[in-house]
C-alpha positions as CSV (number, residue, x, y, z in Angstrom):
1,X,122.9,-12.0,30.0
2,X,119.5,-12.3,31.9
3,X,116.0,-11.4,31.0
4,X,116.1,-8.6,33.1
5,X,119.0,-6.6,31.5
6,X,117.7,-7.6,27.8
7,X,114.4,-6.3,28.9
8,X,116.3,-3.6,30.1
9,X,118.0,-2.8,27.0
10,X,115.1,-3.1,24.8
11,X,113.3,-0.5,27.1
12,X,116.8,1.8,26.5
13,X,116.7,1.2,23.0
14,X,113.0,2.1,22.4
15,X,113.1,5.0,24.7
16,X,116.9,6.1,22.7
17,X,114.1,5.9,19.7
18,X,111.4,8.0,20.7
19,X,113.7,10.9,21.9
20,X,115.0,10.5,17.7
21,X,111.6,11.3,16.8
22,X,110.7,13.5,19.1
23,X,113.9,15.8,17.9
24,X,113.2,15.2,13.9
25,X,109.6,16.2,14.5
26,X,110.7,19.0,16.4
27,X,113.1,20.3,13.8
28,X,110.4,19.8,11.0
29,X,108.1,21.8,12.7
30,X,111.0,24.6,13.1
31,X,111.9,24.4,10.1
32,X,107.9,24.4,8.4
33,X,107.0,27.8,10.7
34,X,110.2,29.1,9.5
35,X,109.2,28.6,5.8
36,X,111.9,26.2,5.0
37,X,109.5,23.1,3.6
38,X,106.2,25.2,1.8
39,X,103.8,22.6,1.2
40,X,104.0,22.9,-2.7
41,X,107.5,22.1,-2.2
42,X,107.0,19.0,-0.1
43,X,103.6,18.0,-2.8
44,X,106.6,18.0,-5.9
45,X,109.5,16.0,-3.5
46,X,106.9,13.8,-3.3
47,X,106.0,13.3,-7.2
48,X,109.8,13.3,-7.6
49,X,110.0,10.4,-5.0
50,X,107.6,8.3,-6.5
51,X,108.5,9.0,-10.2
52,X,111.9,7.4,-9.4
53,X,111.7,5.2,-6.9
54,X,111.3,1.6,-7.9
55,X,108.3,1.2,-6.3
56,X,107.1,4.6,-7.9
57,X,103.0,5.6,-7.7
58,X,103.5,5.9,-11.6
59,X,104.0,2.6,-12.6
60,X,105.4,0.3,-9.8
61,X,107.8,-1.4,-11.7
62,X,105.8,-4.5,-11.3
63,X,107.0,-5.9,-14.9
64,X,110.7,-5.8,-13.8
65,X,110.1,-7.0,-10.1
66,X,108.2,-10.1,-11.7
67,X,111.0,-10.9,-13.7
68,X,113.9,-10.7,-10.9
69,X,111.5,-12.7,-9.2
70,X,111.3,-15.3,-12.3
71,X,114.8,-15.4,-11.8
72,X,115.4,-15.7,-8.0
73,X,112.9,-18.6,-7.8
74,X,114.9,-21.7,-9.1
75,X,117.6,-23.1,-6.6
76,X,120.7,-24.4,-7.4
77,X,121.7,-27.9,-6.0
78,X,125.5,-27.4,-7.2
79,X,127.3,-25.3,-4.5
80,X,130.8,-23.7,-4.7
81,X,133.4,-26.0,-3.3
82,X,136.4,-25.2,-5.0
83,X,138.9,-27.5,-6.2
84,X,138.8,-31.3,-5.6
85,X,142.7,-31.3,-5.4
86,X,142.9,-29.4,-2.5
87,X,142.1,-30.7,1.3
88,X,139.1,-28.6,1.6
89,X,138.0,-28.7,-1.7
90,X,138.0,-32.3,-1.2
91,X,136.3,-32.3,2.0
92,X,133.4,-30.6,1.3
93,X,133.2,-32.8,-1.8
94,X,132.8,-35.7,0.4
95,X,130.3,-34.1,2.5
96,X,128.6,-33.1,-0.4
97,X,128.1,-36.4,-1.7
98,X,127.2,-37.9,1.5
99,X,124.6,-35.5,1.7
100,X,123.6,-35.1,-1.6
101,X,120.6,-37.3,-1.6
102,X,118.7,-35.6,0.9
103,X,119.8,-32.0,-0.9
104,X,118.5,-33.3,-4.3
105,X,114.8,-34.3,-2.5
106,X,114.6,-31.3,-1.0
107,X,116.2,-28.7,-3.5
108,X,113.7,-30.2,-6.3
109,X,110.8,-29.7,-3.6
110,X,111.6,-25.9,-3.0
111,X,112.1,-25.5,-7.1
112,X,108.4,-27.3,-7.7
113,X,106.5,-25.2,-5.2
114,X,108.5,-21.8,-6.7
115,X,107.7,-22.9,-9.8
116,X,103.9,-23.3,-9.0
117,X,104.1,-19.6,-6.8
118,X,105.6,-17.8,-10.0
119,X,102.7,-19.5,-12.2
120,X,100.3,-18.1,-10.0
121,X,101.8,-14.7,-9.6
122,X,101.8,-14.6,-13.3
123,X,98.1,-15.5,-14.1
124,X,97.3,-12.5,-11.3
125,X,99.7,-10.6,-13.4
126,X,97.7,-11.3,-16.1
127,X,94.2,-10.6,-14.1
128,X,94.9,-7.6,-12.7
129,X,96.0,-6.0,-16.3
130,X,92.7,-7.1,-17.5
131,X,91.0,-5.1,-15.1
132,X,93.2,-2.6,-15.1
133,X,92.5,-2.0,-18.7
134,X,88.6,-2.0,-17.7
135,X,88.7,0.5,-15.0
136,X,91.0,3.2,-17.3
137,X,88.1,3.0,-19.3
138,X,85.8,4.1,-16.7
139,X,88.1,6.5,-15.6
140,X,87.9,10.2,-16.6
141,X,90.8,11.6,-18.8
142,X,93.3,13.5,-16.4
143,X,93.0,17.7,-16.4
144,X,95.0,20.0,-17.2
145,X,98.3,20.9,-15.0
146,X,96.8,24.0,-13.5
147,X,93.4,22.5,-13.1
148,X,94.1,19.7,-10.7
149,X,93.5,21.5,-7.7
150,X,90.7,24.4,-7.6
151,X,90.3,26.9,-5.1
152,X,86.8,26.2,-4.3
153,X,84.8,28.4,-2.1
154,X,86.1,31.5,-0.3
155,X,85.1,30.7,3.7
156,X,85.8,33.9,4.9
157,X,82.2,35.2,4.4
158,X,81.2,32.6,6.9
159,X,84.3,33.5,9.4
160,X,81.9,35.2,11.9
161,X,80.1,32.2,12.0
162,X,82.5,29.6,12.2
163,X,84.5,31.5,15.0
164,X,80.9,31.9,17.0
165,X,80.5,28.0,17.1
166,X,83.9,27.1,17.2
167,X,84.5,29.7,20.2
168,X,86.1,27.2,23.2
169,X,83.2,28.7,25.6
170,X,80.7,27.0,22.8
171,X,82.9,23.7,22.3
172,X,82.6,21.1,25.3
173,X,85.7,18.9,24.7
174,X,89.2,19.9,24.3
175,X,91.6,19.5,20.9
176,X,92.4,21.8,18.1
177,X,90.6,22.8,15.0
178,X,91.1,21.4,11.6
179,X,90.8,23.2,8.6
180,X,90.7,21.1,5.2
181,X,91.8,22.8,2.8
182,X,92.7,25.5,3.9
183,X,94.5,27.5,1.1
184,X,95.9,30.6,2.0
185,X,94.9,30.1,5.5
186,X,92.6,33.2,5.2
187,X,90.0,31.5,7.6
188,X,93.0,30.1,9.8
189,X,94.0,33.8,10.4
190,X,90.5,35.0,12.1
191,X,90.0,31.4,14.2
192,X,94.1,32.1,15.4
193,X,92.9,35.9,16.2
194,X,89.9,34.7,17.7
195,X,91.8,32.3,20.2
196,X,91.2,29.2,18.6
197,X,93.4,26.6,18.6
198,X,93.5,26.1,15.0
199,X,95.5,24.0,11.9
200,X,95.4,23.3,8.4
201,X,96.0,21.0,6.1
202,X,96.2,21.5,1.9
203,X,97.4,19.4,-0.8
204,X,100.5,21.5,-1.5
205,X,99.2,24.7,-3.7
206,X,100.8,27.5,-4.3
207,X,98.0,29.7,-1.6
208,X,99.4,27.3,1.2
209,X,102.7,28.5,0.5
210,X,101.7,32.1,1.7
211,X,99.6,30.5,4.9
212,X,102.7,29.5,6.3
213,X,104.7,32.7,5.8
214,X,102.0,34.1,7.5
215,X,103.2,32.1,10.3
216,X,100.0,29.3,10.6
217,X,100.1,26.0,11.3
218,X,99.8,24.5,7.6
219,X,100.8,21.5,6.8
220,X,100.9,19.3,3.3
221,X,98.4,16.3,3.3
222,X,95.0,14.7,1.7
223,X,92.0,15.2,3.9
224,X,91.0,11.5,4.1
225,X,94.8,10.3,4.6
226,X,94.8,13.0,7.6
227,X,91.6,12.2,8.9
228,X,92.3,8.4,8.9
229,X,95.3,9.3,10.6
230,X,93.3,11.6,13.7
231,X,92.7,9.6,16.7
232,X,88.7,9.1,17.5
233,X,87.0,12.0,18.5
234,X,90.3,14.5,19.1
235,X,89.3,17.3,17.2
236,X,87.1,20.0,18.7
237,X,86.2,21.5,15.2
238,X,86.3,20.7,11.5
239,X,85.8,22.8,8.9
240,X,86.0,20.9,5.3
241,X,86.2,23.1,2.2
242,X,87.7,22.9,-1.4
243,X,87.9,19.0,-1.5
244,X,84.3,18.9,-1.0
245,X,83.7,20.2,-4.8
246,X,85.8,18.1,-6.3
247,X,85.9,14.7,-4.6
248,X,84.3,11.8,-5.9
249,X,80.6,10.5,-4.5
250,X,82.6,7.6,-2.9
251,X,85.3,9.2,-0.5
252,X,82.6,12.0,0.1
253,X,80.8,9.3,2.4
254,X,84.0,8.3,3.5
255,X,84.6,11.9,3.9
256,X,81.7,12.2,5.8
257,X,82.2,8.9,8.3
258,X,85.3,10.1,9.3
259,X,84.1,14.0,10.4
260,X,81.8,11.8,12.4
261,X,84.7,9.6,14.5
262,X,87.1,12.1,14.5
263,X,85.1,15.2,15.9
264,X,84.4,15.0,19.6
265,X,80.7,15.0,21.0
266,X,79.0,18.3,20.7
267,X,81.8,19.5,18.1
268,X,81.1,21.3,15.3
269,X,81.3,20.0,11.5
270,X,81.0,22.8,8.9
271,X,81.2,22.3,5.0
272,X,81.8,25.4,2.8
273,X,80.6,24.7,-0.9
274,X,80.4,25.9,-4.4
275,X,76.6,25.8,-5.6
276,X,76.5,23.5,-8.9
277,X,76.1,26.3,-11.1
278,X,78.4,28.6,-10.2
279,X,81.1,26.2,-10.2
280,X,79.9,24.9,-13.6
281,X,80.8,28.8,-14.7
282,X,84.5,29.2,-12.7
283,X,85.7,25.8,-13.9
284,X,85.1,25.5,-17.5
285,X,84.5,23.1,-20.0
286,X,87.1,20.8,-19.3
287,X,87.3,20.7,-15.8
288,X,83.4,20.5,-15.8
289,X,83.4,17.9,-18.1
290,X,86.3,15.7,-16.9
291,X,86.4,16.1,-12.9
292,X,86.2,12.9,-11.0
293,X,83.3,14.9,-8.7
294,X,80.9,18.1,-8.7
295,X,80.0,20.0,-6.2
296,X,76.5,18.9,-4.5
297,X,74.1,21.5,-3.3
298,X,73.7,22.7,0.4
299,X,70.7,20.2,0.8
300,X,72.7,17.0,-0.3
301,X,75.3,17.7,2.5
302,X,72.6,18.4,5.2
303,X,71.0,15.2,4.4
304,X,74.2,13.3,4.5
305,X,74.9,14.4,7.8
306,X,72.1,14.3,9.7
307,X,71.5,10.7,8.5
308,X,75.3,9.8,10.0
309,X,73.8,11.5,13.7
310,X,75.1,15.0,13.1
311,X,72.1,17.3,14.8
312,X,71.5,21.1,14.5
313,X,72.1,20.8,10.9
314,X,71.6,24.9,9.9
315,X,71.9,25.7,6.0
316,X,73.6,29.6,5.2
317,X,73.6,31.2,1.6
318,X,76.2,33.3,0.4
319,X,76.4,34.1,-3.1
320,X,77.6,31.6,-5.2
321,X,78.6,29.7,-2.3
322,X,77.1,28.2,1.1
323,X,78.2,26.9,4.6
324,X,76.5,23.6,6.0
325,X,76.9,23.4,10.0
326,X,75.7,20.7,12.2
327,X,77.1,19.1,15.6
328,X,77.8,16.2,16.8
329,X,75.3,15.0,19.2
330,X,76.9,14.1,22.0
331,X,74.0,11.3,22.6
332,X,74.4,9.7,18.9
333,X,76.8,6.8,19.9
334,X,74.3,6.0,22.9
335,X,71.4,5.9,20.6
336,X,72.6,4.0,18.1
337,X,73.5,1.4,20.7
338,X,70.5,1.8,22.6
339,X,68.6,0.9,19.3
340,X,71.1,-2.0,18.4
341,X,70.1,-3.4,21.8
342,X,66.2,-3.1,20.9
343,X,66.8,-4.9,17.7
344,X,68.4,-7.8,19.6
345,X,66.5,-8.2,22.4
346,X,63.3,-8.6,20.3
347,X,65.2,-11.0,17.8
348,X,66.0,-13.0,21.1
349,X,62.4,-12.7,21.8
350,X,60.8,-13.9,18.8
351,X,62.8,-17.0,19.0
């Protein structure tokens, strides 16, 4: 066989591959608009994977996989060769002691430096429970079932809004819209009706469930996981609510970073808040007490992104809740170079 032909049938294989995909994506997107695969039904296959899977989320099984690999890391010197009585029995015999030497040298080798590997894996074993027992400390008791996920803010007051920036005539690049989260998909509704290429994404409640009867494009995932996941500057529009009330200070700025990448120059960024206090009065004392994150106010988030370049930043009230919108300036990337080239060129000069 030549180069050519197994160049030939790698190219085959790969493109045999693709067209797989291409079909299994195609029938999970039939089957999600058709409302076979709700999102709170894909959120509890998931738990249910990871509960009993050995490599579950809940506990990893890292216990019984250190032990099989306790036992897995010695190696045996005395192979099967059946019966010395018999021809090949005794053949292999011979070859074994002829060889055996070497074997022993080598086998005793490979059981030394298995030996050392399992020590090692055992005093991070160790390590890693100690800090593991540090951080549970730090970390807030878990809420209750019907807690984990709150609705946060109702968008819709700020729908005419939202559809007048996110209009295509107002946007200059191309790519679709991202809601995050989008619960019932009652915002997805007026951008769809508006002409707006528009999707959401939600962790799997019960609201998302009736989003995609309505026939939107809804589909179950974590905002930074489906950010991370968005290819630099695609999206034409992002609007973040729910998740911002809740998530921790920490992937808030992540949070933030990745509206900046993701959206392209000149899109628009909105966040749709709870105000501190009212969300102090909907959640409760235990939610209030115990979430890993509380709301921030309108101010905090207009900071936050006009610091990472956003520009146009405009603050709007509603009630108990608020809508931050900014842009992307579609000269931010060259600044920031532009200054980043200042900086060096007088470091270069001052030596």
């Amino acid at each position: 066989m030549t180069t050519d032909d197994t160049a030939g049938g790698d190219e085959e294989a790969r493109a045999y591959l693709d067209r797989v995909r291409r079909e299994i994506d195609d029938e999970v997107r039939r089957r999600r608009a058709a409302g076979d695969f709700p999102p709170s039904f894909e959120r509890r296959l998931d738990e249910l994977f990871a509960r009993f899977t050995p490599t579950g989320t809940a506990d990893d099984h890292f216990t019984e996989a250190l032990k099989l690999a306790d036992r897995s890391a010695y190696f045996d010197i005395d192979v099967p060769i059946g019966p010395r009585r018999a021809p090949r029995g005794f053949v292999k015999w011979s070859l074994w002691q002829a060889e055996a030497w070497f074997m022993h040298y080598v086998v005793s080798q490979l059981n030394h430096f298995a030996a050392s590997a399992m020590r090692v894996l055992h005093l991070l074993d160790e390590r890693l429970s100690d800090v593991e027992r540090d951080v549970s400390v730090l970390s807030p008791p878990p809420l209750p079932e019907e807690e984990l996920v709150t609705p946060g803010a109702d968008p819709t007051p700020f729908a005419s809004l939202l559809v007048g920036r996110l209009h295509p005539s107002q946007v200059a690049g191309s790519g679709r819209v991202l809601h995050a989260e989008c619960g019932d998909g009652a915002l997805l509704l007026v951008l769809r009706d508006a002409g707006i290429d528009a999707y959401g994404i939600d962790p799997g409640t019960a609201a998302s469930d009736r989003a995609v009867e309505k026939g939107l494009d809804v589909r179950r995932d974590d905002v930074l996981g489906h950010l991370g996941a968005v290819a630099g500057e695609a999206l034409a529009g992002l609007v973040l609510s729910a998740c911002v009330d809740r998530l921790s200070i920490a992937d808030r700025r992540q949070l933030i970073r990745l509206a900046e990448a993701k959206v392209a120059p000149g899109a628009l960024v909105a966040v749709v808040g709870t105000a501190p206090a009212a969300w102090e009065r909907r959640a409760g004392a235990v939610a209030s007490d115990l979430a890993p994150g509380r709301p921030w106010h309108a101010a905090t988030w207009a900071h936050l992104l006009a610091q990472v370049g956003f520009s146009d930043v405009e603050v709007v009230e509603g009630g108990d809740a608020f809508a931050v919108v900014a842009s992307k300036s579609p000269t931010g990337t060259d600044r920031t170079l532009a200054s980043n080239d200042s900086r060096v060129a007088e470091a270069s000069a001052g030596q």
